[in-house]
Structure formats: C-alpha cells, structure tokens
C-alpha positions as CSV (number, residue, x, y, z in Angstrom):
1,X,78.4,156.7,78.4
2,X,77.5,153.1,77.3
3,X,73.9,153.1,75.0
4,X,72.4,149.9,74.3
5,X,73.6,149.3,70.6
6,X,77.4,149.6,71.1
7,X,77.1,146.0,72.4
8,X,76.2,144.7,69.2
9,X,78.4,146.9,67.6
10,X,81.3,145.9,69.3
11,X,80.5,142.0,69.1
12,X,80.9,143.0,65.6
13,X,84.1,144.4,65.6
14,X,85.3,141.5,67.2
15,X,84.1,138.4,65.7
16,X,86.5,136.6,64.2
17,X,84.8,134.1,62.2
18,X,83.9,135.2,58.8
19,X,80.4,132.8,58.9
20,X,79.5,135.0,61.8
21,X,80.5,137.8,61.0
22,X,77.7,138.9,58.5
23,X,75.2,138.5,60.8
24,X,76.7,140.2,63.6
25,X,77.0,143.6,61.0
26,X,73.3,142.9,60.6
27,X,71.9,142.9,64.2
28,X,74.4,145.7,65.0
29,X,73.1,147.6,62.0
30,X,70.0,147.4,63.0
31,X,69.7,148.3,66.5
32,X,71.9,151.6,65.2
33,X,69.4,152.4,62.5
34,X,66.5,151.8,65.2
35,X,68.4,153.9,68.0
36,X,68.8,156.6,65.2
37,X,64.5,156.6,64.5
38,X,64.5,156.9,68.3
39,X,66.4,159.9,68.4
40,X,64.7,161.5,65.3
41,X,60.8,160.5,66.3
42,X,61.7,162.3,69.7
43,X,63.3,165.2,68.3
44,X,65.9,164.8,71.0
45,X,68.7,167.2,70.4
46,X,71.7,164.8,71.5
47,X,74.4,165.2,68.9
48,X,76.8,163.3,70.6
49,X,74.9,160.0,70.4
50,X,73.7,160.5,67.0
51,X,77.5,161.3,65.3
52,X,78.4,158.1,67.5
53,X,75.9,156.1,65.5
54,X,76.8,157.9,62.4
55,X,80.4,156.8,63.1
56,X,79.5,153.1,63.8
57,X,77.6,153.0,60.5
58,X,80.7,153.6,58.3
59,X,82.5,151.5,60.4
60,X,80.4,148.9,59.6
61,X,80.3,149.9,56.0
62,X,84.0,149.3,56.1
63,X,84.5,146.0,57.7
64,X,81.3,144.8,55.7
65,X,83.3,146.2,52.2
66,X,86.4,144.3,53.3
67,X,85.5,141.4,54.8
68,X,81.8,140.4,53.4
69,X,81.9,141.2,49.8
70,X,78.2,140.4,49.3
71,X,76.9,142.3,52.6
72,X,75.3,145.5,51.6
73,X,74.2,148.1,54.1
74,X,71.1,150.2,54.0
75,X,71.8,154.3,54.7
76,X,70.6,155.9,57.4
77,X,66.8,157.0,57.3
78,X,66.6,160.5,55.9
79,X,64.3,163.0,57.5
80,X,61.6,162.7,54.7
81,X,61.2,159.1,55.5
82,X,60.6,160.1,59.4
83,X,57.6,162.1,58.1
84,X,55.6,159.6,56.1
C-alpha cells in the first residue's frame, strides 16, 4: 500500500545533492510526524502504517546524522502532547 508521505520520504532517500538534501529530510519529516497526529487524533488502530512511519523516522535520523551534521530531528509526538 502506498500512503501519501512515503513520496517525500523516498525523494529523500534519493537526493543526491547534499544542498538539497536537508530540506528534503524536513518536508519528509514533517508530513510523517503529521500522518502520525492523524493516526493518534483518530484513534485508528493501524499498526502497520504507524511502525512504517516509526521506521522512516530513524531512517531519517540516520541519513540526517551522516550526511547533515547540523540537521536535528524532532521525536515523535508522545501521547501526553495528543491530549493537551
């Protein structure tokens, strides 16, 4: 099944210039972190999605750590934040 933030995820994964490549992390991060408040606010019970998300968030964390030393990444919302 294809959901609406792999694309920017993988557009990610791919660029090849380092100028870009920041950015790309950033809108990919994003629409995860926005798909995962989705999935939370509608108390959807779709595991599968959400550890897909969970999985393209540390794979970002990864190529961020190696190849954008300055790019930091913001966690996951936790549950408590959902409720305020």
């Amino acid at each position: 099944m294809n959901y609406a933030w792999q694309l920017p995820y993988r557009e990610a994964l791919v660029e090849l210039h380092a100028e870009r490549l920041a950015q790309k992390i950033k809108t990919a991060e994003s629409a995860i972190q926005q798909r995962i408040l989705q999935i939370r606010r509608d108390d959807r019970s779709n595991e599968e999605e959400l550890q897909a998300l969970y999985d393209a968030l540390n794979g970002l964390r990864v190529l961020a750590k190696a190849e954008c030393k300055t790019l930091e990444l913001t966690p996951p919302p936790s549950s408590s934040e959902l409720a305020s």
